[in-house]
N, C-alpha and C positions, 0 to 999 in steps of 0.2 A: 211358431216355427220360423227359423230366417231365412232370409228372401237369400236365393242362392247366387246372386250379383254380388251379395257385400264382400268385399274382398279386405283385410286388414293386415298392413306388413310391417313389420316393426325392425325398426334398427338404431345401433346408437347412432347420438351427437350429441355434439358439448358445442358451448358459446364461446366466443372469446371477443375482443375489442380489437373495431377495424380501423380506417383512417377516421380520423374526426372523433374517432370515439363511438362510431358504428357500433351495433351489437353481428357477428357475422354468427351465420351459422355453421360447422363444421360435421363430417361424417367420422363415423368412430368414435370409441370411447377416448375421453381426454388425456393428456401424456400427459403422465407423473409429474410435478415439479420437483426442479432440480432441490436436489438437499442443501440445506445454508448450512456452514460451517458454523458451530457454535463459536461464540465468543467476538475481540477485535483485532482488525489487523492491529500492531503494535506498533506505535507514535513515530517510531524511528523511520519504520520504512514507509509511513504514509511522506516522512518530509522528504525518504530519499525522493522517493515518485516525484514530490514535487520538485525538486531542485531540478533535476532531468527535465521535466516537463517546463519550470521555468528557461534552463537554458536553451530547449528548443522555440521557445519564443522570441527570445532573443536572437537567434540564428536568422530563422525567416525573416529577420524585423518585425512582426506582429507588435512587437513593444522593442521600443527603442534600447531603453538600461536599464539595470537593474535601480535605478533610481527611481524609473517610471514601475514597475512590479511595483515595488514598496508603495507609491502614491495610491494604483491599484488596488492593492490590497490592505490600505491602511494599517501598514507596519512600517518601524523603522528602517531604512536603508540599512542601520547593523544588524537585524533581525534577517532580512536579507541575503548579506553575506556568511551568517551565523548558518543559513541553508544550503547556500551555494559550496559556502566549504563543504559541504560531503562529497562536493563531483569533485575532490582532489582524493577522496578515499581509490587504494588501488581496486583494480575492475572486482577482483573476485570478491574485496568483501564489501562492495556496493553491489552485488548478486546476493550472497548473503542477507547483508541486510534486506534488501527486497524480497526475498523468500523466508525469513523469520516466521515463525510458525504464529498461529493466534492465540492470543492470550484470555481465559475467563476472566478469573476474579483477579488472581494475582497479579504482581506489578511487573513493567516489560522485563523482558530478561537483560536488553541493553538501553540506558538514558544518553539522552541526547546530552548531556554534562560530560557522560563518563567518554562519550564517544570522542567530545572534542580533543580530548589528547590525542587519540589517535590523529584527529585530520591534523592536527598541529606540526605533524613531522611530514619530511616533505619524502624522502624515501620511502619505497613501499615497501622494500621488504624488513624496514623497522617497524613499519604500520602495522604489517603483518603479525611481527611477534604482540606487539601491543595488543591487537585485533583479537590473537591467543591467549592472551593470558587475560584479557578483559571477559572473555568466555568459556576459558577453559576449563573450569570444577564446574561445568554446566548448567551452571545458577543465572551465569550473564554478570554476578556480582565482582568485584573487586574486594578481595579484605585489604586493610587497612595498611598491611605490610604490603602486598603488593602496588598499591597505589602510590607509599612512598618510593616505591623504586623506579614509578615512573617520571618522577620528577626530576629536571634536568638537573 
């Protein structure tokens, strides 16, 4: 028979890592992890992130030029400006680009090749029609006819 003192109380917890790498203990069952979006952000809008995030470096002075990024990051000073040109794209389609959906298997919908004509023009609402018609049959491709018509 059991001794009528034992008293037994059960309730969740789950672990998790505190400072230092702690193990801490928590009450309640443990909250779902967030879902990860299959697939990758796409090449274009991880350089716009950077170009943005380069020229706020340069603002604060954190890094002097864009001469020093390149040393930095051991790339060319042209590689450089190759990035920086996208903070000439007009605002809406550097949002765009930044919000590009993820890509599985297949290739991004916009290449950093195709995109330089657009930054090449310095008006934006020429950028814009380029911008259109670089993504307009919703593929992100150029066919061939239209890419001659954007040459000057």
């Amino acid at each position: 028979m059991k001794d009528m003192h034992d008293v037994t109380i059960e309730f969740p917890v789950h672990f998790t890592r505190g400072t230092a790498g702690r193990k801490e203990v928590n009450l309640g069952v443990e909250p779902a992890a967030p879902a990860v979006e299959a697939g990758h952000v796409p090449r274009i809008a991880r350089l716009m992130a950077l170009a943005i995030r380069f020229e706020e470096l340069v603002r604060t002075g954190e890094v002097e030029s864009h001469a020093d990024l390149a040393r930095l990051g051991q790339v060319t000073r042209a590689r450089i400006s190759q990035i920086m040109d996208l903070l000439c794209l007009a605002p809406d389609i550097q949002e765009e680009l930044l919000l590009l959906s993820r890509v599985e298997r297949e290739r991004d919908a916009v290449s950093e090749h195709e995109l330089r004509a657009v930054c090449a023009v310095s008006d934006w609402r020429e950028q814009r029609r380029r911008w259109r018609q670089l993504v307009g049959d919703g593929s992100g491709r150029c066919s061939a006819s239209e890419k001659s018509s954007q040459m000057p």
